[in-house]
N, C-alpha and C positions, 0 to 999 in steps of 0.2 A: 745708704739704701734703706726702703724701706721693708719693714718689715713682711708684707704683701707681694714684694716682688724678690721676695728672696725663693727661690724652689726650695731649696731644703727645709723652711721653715712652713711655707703651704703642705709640702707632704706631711709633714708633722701635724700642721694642722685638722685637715683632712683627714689621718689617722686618731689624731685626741676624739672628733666627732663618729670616728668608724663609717668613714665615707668613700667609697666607693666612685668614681667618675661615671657619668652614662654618656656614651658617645650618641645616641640618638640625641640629645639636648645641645651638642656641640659645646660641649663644656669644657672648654680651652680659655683658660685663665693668662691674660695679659702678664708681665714680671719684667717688663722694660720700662723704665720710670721715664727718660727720654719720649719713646712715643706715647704713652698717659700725656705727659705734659703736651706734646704734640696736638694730639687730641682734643683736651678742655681750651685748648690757645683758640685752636679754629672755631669753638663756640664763642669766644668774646665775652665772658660770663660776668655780669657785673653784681655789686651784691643784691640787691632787689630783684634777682630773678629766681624765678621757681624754674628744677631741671628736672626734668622726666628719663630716670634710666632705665634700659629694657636687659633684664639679665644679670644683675650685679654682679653676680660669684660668689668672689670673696672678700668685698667690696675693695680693691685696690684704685677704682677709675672714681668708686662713690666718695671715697674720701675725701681726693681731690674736687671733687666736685663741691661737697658740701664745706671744703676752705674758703668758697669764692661766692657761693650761692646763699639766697636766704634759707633756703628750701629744697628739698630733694626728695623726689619720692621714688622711692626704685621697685620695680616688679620685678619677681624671682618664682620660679614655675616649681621649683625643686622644695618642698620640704624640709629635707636634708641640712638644706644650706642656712634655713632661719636665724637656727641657732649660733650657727658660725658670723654670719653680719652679725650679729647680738652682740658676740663677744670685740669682733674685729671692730665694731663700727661703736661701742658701748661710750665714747667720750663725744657723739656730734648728736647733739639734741635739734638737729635743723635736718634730721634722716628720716623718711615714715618707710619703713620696710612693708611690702605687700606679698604676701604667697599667693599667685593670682599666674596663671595662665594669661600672659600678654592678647592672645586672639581671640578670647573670651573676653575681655574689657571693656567695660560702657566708658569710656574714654573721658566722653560730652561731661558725665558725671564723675567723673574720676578728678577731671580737671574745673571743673564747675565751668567749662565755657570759658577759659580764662589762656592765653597764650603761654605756653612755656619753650623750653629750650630742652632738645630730646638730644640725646649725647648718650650712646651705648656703643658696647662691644655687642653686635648684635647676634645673635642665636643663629645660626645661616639656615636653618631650617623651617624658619621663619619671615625671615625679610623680604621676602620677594610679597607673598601674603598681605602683612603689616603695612611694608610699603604702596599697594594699593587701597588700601583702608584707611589710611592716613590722608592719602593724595585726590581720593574720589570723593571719600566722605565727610574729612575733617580736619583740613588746611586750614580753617581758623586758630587752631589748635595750637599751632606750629609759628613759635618767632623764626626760628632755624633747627635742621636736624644736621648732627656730625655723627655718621654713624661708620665706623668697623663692618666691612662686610667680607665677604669671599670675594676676592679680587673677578672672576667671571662675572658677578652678579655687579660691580664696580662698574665695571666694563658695558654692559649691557646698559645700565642708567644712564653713562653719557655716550652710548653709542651713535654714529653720524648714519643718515639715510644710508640704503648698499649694501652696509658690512654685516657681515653673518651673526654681528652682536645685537644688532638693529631688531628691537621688535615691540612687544604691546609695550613693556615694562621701559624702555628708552621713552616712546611717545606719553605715555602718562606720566611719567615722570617729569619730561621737558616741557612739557606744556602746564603743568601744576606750578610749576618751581622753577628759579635758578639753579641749574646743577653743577659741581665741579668735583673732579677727581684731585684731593689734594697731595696723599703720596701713596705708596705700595708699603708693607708691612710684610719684612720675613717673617717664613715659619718658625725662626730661631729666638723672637721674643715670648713665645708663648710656655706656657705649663700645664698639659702637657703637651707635646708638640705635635700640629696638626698634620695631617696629609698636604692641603692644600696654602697657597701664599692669601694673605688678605689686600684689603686697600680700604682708603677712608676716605667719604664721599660728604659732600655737604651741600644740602639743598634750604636755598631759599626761598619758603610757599609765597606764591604771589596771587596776593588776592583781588588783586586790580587785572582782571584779564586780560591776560598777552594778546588771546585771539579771542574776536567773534565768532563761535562755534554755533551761536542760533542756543543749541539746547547739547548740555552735558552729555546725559542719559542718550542722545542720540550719537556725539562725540565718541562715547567710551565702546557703544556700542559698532559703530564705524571702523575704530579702529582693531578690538578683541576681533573681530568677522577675518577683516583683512588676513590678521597675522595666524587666526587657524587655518588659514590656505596660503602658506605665502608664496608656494611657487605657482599658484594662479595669477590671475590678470586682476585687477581691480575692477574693473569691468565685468569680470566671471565670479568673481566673491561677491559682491556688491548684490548683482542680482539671484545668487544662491539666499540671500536673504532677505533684501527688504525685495516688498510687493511693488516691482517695478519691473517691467520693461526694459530691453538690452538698450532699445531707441529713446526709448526715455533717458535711461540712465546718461547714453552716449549724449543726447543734448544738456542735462546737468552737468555732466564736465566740462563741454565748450562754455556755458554759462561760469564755469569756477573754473576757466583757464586749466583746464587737467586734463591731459590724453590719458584715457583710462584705460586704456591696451597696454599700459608699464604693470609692471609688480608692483602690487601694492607696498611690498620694502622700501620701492625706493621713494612713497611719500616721504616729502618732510612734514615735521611735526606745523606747520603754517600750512601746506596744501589738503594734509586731513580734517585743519582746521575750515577749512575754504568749501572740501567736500561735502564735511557736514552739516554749516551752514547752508548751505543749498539743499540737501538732502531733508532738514527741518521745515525750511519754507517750501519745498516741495508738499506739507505735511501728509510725511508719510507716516503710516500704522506703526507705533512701539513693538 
């Protein structure tokens, strides 16, 4: 075992620095060597790639990353912790450690425009956030993401049209990316251990568009409307916001094959596509 997933030896560690945990950061440290490895498998890592991690710790997940990787550049929001990667991580000269607030990040320039491989334990109080930022603004970015979440927010990204998990963050996400839910993660691997179970989710950005949406900024915008009214009608959402007529709107659905007297939930991520393709060429007002 390694030394990183041993608890007794993180407490230790964590006490040599005089570190305290902040539960606002979700700072719930991995110590199951099993799913780590789990984890970097579903990245595929080969060595000429650069891996972008969000969160290190105490680098137990960067380690392994940077065995397999050219490159590894990890953001860490904590201070505190610098010095602990410093010492833990002081033998892998292919680690750039960054003290950087992940949602603050020029990314574009972070990465010089260049594709990486994003593999974190992810901060849950951030991911949902991150994951729209990534997925709206810069899916070039991304060869593949394997990320550690809070199993709800798991759930949500591969949610099917209907179910109560279904909503903006399913549809941006499935239409950005291939998505899969690869397994569930007890609470009983972590240090320290958290409230809630995780799961690890791996999305492949597809930058050859799935769907004809006409225009993004109209797409995203289509969809966000819908889902802050979801037990409206798509028909009653639709025209609370864009400058259009119920009669208008009702003849752009017959046009995109869409009865718009459903709940907007039970679009699939193809018929929002369809809507707001049409909603574009309709051009309507931003």
């Amino acid at each position: 075992m390694s030394k990183l997933t041993n608890p007794g030896f993180v407490t230790q560690l964590l006490s040599n620095h005089g570190i305290r945990l902040r539960k606002k950061w979700g700072q719930n440290f991995l110590v199951d060597e099993n799913v780590l490895a789990k984890i970097v498998s579903a990245a595929d890592i080969k060595h000429n790639d650069h891996v972008l991690e969000i969160g290190p710790g105490i680098g137990a997940l960067t380690r392994e990353l940077a065995l397999r990787a050219i490159k590894v550049t990890a953001l860490e929001i904590d201070e505190r912790l610098i010095p602990v990667l410093e010492e833990t991580l002081a033998e892998y000269k292919n680690i750039t450690i960054i003290n950087q607030d992940a949602m603050a990040v020029d990314f574009v320039g972070l990465l010089e425009n260049m594709p990486v491989k994003l593999v974190a334990n992810m901060p849950y109080n951030v991911a949902t956030p991150l994951f729209y930022r990534w997925l709206k603004e810069h899916r070039q970015l991304f060869a593949v993401l394997v990320c550690m979440l809070q199993k709800e927010v798991a759930q949500r990204i591969v949610a099917q049209p209907g179910s109560k998990e279904y909503g903006t963050l399913s549809v941006v996400c499935q239409y950005a990316a291939k998505v899969e839910m690869l397994f569930t993660v007890p609470r009983t691997v972590f240090f320290p251990r958290p409230e809630i179970s995780s799961a690890v989710v791996r999305l492949r950005p597809d930058m050859a568009a799935q769907y004809d949406v006409g225009n993004e900024a109209v797409f995203f915008r289509v969809v966000e409307a819908v889902f802050s009214q979801r037990r409206k009608t798509a028909l009653n959402t639709l025209h609370s916001v864009f400058k259009l007529s119920k009669a208008e709107l009702n003849d752009l659905g017959i046009k995109a094959g869409l009865d718009l007297s459903r709940r907007g939930e039970t679009l699939s991520v193809a018929e929002f596509a369809r809507l707001s393709y049409f909603l574009y060429n309709k051009a309507i007002k931003l």
